[in-house]
NUKOL-18140 format. One record per residue: x, y, z of N, C-alpha, C in turn; residue in three letters. Coordinates in pm, whole numbers, plus 50000, padded with zeros to 5 digits. Layout:
BEGIN
[rec [X, Y, Z], [X, Y, Z], [X, Y, Z], Ala]
...
end
This chain:
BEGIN
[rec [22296, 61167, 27669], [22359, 61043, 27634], [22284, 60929, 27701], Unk]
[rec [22238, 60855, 27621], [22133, 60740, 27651], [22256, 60612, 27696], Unk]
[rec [22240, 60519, 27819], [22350, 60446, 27850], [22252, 60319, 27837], Unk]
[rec [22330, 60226, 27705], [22278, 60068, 27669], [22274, 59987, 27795], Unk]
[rec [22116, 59918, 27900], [22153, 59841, 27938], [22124, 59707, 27846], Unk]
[rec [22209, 59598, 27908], [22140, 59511, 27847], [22049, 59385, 27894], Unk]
[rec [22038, 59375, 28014], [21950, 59308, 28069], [21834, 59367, 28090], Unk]
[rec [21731, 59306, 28146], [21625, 59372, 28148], [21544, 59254, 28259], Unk]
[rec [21628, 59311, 28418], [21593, 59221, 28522], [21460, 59288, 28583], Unk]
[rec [21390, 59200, 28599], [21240, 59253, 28725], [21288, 59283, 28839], Unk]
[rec [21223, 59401, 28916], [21250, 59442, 29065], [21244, 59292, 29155], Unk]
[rec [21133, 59164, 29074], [21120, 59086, 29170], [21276, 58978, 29141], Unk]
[rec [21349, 59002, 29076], [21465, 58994, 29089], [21532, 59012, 29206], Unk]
[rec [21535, 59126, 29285], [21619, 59185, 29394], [21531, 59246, 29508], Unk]
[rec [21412, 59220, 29494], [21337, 59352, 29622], [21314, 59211, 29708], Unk]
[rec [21362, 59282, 29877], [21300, 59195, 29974], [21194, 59222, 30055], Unk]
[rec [21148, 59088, 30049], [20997, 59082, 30037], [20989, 59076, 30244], Unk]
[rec [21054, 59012, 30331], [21029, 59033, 30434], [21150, 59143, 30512], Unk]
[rec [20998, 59254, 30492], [21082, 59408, 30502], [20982, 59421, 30715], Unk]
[rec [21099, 59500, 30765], [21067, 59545, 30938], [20974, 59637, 30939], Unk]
[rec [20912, 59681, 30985], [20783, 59798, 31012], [20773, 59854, 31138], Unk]
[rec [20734, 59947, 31171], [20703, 59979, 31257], [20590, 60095, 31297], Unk]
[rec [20526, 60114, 31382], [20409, 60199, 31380], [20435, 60367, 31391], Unk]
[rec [20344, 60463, 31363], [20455, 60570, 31359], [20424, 60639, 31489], Unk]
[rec [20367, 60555, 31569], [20397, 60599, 31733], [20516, 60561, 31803], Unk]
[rec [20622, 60513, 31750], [20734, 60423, 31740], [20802, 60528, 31776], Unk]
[rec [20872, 60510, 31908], [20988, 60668, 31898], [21113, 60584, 31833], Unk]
[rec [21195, 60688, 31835], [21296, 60700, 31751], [21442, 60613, 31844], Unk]
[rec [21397, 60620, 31958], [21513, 60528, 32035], [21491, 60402, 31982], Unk]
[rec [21331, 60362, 32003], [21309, 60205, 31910], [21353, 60183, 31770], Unk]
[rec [21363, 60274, 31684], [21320, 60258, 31571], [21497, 60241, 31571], Unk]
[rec [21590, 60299, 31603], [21726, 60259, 31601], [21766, 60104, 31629], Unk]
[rec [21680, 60081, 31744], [21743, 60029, 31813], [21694, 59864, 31708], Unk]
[rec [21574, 59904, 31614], [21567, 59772, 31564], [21670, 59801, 31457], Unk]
[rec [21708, 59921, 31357], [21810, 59879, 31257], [21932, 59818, 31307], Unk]
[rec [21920, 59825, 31464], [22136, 59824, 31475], [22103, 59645, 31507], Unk]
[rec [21945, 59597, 31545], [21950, 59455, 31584], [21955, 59418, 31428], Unk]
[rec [21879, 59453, 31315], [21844, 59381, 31209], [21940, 59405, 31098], Unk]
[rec [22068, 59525, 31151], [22137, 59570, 31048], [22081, 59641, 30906], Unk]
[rec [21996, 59689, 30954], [21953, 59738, 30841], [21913, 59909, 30856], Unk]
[rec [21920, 59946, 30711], [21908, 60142, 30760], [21789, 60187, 30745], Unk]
[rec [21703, 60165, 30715], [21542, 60145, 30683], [21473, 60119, 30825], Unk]
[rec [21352, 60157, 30816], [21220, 60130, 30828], [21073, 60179, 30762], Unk]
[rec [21033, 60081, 30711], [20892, 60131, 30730], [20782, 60161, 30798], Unk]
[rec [20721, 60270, 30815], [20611, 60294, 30938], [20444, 60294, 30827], Unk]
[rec [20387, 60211, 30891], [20268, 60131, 30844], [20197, 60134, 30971], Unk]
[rec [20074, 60199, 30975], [19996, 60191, 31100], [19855, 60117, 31011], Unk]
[rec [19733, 60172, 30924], [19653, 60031, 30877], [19715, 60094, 30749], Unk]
[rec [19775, 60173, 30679], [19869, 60154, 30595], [20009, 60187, 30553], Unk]
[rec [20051, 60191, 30419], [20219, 60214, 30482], [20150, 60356, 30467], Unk]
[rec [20278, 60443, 30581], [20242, 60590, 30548], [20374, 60636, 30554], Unk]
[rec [20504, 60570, 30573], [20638, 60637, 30493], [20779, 60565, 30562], Unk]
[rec [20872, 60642, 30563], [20970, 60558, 30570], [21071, 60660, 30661], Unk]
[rec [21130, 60551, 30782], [21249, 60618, 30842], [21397, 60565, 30805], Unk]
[rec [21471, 60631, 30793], [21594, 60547, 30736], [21688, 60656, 30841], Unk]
[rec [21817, 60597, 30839], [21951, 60632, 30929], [21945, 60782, 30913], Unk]
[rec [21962, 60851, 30759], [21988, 60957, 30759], [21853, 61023, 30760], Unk]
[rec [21723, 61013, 30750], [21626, 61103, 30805], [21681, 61129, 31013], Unk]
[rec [21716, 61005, 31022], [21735, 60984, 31206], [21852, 61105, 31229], Unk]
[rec [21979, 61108, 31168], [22087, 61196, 31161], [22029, 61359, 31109], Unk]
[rec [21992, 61333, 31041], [21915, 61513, 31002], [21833, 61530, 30995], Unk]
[rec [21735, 61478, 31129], [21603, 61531, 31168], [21601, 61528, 31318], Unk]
[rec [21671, 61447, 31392], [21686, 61406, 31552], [21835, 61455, 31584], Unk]
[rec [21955, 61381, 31564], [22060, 61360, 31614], [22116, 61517, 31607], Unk]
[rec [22155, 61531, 31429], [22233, 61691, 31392], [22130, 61789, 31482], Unk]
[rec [22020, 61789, 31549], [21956, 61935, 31591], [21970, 61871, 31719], Unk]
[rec [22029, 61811, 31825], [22009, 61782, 31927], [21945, 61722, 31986], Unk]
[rec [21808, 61660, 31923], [21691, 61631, 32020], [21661, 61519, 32015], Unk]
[rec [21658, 61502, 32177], [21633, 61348, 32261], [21523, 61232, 32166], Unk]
[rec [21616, 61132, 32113], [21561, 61062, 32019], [21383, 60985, 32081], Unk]
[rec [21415, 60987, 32232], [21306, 60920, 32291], [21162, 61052, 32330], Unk]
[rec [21192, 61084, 32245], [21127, 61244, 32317], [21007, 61279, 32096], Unk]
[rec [21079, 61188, 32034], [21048, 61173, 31902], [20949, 61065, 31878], Unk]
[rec [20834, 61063, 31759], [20840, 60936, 31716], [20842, 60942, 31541], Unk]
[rec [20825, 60803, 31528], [20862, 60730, 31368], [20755, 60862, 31256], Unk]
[rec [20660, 60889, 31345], [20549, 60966, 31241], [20578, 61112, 31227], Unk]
[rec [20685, 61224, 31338], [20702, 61310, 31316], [20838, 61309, 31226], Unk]
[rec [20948, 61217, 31172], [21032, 61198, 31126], [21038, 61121, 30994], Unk]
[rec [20898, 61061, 30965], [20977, 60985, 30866], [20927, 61082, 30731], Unk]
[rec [21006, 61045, 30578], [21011, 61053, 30510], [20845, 61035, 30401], Unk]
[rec [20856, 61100, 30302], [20705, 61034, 30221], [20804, 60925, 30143], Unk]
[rec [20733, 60824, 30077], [20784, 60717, 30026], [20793, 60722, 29863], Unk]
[rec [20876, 60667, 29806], [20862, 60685, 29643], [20816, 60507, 29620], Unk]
[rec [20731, 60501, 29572], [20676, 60367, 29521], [20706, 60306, 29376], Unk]
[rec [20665, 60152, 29354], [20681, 60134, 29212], [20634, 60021, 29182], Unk]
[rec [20589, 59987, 29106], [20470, 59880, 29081], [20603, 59749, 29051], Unk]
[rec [20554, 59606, 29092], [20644, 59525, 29140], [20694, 59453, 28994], Unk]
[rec [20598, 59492, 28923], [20596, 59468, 28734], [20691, 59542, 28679], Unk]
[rec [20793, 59604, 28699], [20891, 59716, 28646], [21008, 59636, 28676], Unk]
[rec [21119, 59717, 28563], [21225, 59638, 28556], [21353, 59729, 28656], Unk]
[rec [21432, 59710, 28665], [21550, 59739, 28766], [21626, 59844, 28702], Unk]
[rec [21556, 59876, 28566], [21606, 60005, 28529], [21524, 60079, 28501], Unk]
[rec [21395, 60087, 28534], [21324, 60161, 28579], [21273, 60172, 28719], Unk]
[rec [21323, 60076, 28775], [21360, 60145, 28921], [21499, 60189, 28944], Unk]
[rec [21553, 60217, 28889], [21726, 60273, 28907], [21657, 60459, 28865], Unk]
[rec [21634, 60459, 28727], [21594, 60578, 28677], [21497, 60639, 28760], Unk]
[rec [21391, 60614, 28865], [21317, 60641, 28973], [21392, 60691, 29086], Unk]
[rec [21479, 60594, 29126], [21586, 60649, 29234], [21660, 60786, 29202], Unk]
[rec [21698, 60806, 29038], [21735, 60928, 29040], [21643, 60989, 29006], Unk]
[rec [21527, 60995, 28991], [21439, 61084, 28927], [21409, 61188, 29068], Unk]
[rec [21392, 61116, 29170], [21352, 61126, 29332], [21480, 61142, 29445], Unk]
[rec [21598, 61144, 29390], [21736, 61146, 29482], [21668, 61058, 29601], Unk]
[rec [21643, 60944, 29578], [21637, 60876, 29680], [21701, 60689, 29689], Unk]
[rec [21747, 60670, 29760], [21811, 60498, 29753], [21714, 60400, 29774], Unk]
[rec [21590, 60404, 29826], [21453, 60323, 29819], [21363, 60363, 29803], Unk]
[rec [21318, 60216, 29748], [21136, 60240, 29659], [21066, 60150, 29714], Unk]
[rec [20949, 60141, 29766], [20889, 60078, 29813], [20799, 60005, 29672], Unk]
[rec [20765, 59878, 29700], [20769, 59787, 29593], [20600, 59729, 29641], Unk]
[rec [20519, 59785, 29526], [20364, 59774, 29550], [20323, 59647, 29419], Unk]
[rec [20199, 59566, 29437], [20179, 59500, 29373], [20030, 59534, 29370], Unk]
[rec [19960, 59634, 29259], [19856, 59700, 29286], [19833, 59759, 29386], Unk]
[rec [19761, 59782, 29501], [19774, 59841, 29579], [19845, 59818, 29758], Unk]
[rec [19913, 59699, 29684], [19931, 59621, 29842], [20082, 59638, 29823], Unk]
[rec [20122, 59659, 29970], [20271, 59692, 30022], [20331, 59528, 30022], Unk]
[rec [20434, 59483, 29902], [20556, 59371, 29903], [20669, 59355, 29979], Unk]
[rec [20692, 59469, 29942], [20839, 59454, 29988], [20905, 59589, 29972], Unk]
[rec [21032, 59600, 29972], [21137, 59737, 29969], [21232, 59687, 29811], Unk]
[rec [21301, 59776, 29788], [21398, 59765, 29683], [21504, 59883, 29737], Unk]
[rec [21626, 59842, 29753], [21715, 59973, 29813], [21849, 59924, 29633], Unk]
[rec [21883, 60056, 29659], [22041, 60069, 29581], [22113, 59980, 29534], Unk]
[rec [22139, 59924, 29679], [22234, 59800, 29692], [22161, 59685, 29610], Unk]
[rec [22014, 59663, 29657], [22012, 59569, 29578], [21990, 59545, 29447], Unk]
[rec [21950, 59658, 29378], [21981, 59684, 29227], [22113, 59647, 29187], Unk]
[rec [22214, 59710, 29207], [22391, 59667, 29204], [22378, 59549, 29196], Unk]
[rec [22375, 59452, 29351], [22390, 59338, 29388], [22325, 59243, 29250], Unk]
[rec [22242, 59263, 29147], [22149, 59187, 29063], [22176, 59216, 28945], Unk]
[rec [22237, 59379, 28898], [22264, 59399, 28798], [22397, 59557, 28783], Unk]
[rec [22497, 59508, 28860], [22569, 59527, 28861], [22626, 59713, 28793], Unk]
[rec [22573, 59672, 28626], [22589, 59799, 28534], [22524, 59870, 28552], Unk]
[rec [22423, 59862, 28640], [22332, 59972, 28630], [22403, 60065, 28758], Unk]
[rec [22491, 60033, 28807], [22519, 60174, 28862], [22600, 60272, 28763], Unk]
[rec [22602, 60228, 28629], [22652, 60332, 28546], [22580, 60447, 28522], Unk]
[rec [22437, 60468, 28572], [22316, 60558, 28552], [22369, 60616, 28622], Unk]
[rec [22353, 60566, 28748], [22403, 60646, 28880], [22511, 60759, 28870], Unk]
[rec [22635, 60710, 28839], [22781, 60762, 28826], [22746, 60888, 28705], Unk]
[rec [22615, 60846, 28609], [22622, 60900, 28492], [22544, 61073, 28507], Unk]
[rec [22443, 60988, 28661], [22355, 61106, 28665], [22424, 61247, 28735], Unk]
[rec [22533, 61173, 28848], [22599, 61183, 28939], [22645, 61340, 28867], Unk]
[rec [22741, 61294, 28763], [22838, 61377, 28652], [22771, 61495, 28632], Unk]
[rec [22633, 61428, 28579], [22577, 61535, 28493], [22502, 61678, 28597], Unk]
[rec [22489, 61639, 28778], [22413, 61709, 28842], [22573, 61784, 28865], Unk]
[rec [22627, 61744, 28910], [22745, 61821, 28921], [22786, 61913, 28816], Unk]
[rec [22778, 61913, 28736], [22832, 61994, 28632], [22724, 62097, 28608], Unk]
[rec [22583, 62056, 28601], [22500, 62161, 28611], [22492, 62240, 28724], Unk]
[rec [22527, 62203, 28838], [22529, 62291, 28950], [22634, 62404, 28911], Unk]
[rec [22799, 62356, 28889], [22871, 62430, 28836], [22865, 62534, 28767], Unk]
[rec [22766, 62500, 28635], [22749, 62577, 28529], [22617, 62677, 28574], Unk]
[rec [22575, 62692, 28691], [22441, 62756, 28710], [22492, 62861, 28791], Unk]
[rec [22558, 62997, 28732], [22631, 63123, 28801], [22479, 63169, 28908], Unk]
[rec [22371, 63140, 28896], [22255, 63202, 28931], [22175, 63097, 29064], Unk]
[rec [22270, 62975, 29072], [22229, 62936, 29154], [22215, 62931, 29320], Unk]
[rec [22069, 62952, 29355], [22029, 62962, 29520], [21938, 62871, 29504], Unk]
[rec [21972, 62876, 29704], [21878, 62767, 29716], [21762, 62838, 29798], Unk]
[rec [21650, 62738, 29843], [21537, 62809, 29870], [21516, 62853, 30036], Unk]
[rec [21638, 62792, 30097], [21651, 62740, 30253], [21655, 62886, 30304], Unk]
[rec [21577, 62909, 30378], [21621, 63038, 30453], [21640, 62966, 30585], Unk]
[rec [21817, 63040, 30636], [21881, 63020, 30707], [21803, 63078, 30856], Unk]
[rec [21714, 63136, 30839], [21625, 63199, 31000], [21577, 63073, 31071], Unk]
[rec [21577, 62994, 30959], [21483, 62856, 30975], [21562, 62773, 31030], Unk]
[rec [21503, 62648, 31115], [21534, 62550, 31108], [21447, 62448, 31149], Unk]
[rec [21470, 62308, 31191], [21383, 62206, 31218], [21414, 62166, 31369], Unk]
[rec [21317, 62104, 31385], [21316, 62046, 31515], [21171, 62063, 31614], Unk]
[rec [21121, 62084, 31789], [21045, 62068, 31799], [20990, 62211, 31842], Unk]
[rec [20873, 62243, 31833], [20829, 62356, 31843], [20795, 62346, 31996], Unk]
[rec [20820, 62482, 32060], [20793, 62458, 32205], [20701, 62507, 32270], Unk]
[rec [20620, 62538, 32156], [20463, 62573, 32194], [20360, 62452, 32193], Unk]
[rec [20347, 62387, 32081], [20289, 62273, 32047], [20331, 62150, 32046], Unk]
[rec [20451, 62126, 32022], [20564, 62001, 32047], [20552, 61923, 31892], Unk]
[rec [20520, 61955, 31794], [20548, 61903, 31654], [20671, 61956, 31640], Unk]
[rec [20714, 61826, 31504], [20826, 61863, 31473], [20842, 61922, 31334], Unk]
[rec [20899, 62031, 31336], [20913, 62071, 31178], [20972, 62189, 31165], Unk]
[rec [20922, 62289, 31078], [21001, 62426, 31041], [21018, 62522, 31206], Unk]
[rec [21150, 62573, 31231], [21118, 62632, 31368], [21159, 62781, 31320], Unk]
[rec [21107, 62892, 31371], [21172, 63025, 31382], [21190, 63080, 31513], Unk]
[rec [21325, 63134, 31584], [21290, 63179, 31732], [21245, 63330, 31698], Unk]
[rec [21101, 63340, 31808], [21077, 63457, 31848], [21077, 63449, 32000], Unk]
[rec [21166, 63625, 32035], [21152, 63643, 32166], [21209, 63474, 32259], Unk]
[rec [21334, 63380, 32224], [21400, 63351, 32298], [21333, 63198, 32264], Unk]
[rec [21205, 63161, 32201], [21122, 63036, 32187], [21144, 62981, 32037], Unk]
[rec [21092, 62868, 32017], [21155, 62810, 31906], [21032, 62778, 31885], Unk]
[rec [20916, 62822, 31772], [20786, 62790, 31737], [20796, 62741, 31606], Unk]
[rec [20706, 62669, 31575], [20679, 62638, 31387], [20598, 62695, 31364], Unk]
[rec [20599, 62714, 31234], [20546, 62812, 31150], [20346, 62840, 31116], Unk]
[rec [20311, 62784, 31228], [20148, 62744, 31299], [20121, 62808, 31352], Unk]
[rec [20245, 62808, 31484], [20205, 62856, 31632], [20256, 63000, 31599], Unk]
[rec [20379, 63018, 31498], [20397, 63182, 31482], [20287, 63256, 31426], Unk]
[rec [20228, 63158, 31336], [20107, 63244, 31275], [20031, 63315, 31364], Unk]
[rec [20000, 63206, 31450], [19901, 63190, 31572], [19966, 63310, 31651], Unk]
[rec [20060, 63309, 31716], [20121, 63439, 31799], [20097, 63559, 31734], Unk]
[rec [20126, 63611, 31595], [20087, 63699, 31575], [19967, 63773, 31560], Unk]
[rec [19850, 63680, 31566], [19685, 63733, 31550], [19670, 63803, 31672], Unk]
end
C-alpha cells in the first residue's frame, strides 16, 4: 500500500546545519557530557573526516547496559556507521531511508562535504504526515515478525560486547577460562 504524500519538502527544509562533533578520541564521559549541555542525543565524530555517529542509545547499549566505565571508552570504539543522503532529496526520501536503515538520522552531504544532520523529529516538525510511513512501516514489520513461525535471530547468546581484556578493544567478547576476549585475541589464543 503506497501512502499519498503531498508535499514534496527538501531535507534543506528541516536539516540543521550547525551540528556538535567530536573527535573519536573523545571518551564517552565527554561525549555525554556535551549532549546533556547541548540537549541533544547525537554526536558526530569527524577526525579529518566524518567517520560516524554516537547517539544516547549506542551510549546505553554499548557502555552503560554492559557496565563499563564510560571514561575508560572513546567516541571511535562506540560509535555507529552513518546512513547519509545527498542534501538535494526530499523529506520523503529521507523518511523512506530512515526506514530502509531502522535508523532516526541521516547525515546530510552536499556532494562530498558533511552539512548538517537530519533526525526524525525534524522531518515531523516540517511535514508532519510523513510520520504516516513510519506508523505504516511500523504495522507492517510487526506483523511480519508475527507471521514468520521460522523466525531466529542470528545473536548467539555465548556472545557479548564490551572490552576485551587481552587487547582492550571494544566489541564481540567470548569468556574463555574466566577472561573476556574478542573474537581476534580468541583466534590468537588458540594457534
Amino acid at each position: 500500500m503506497e501512502l499519498e504524500i503531498e508535499n514534496d519538502f527538501s531535507i534543506k527544509d528541516a536539516v540543521t546545519y550547525e551540528v556538535i562533533t567530536a573527535g573519536s578520541d573523545t571518551v564517552i564521559t565527554d561525549i555525554a557530557d556535551i549532549m546533556t549541555k547541548n540537549d541533544i542525543s547525537s554526536v558526530v565524530i569527524e577526525d579529518e573526516k566524518v567517520e560516524g555517529i554516537v547517539t544516547t542509545n549506542s551510549i546505553i547499549s554499548k557502555v552503560v547496559s554492559k557496565n563499563i566505565s564510560p571514561q575508560d571508552i572513546t567516541a571511535g570504539m562506540v560509535m555507529d556507521k552513518y546512513v547519509g543522503i545527498n542534501s538535494d532529496a526530499t523529506l520523503y526520501e529521507a523518511s523512506s531511508l530512515m526506514i530502509k536503515n531502522k535508523c532516526k538520522v541521516l547525515l546530510v552531504f552536499e556532494e562530498d562535504e558533511f552539512k548538517g544532520i537530519l533526525t526524525l523529529t525534524d522531518i515531523v516538525r516540517v511535514s508532519p504526515e510523513l510520520i504516516e510511513i513510519f506508523v505504516e512501516q511500523k504495522a507492517i514489520d510487526d506483523q511480519n515478525y508475527q507471521d514468520d513461525a521460522n523466525y531466529k535471530t542470528n545473536y548467539d547468546e555465548n556472545l557479548d560486547e564490551g572490552i576485551c581484556e587481552s587487547c582492550g578493544v571494544y566489541g564481540q567478547l567470548e569468556e574463555i577460562n574466566g577472561q573476556y576476549l574478542c573474537l581476534e585475541c580468541l583466534d590468537d589464543s588458540n594457534d
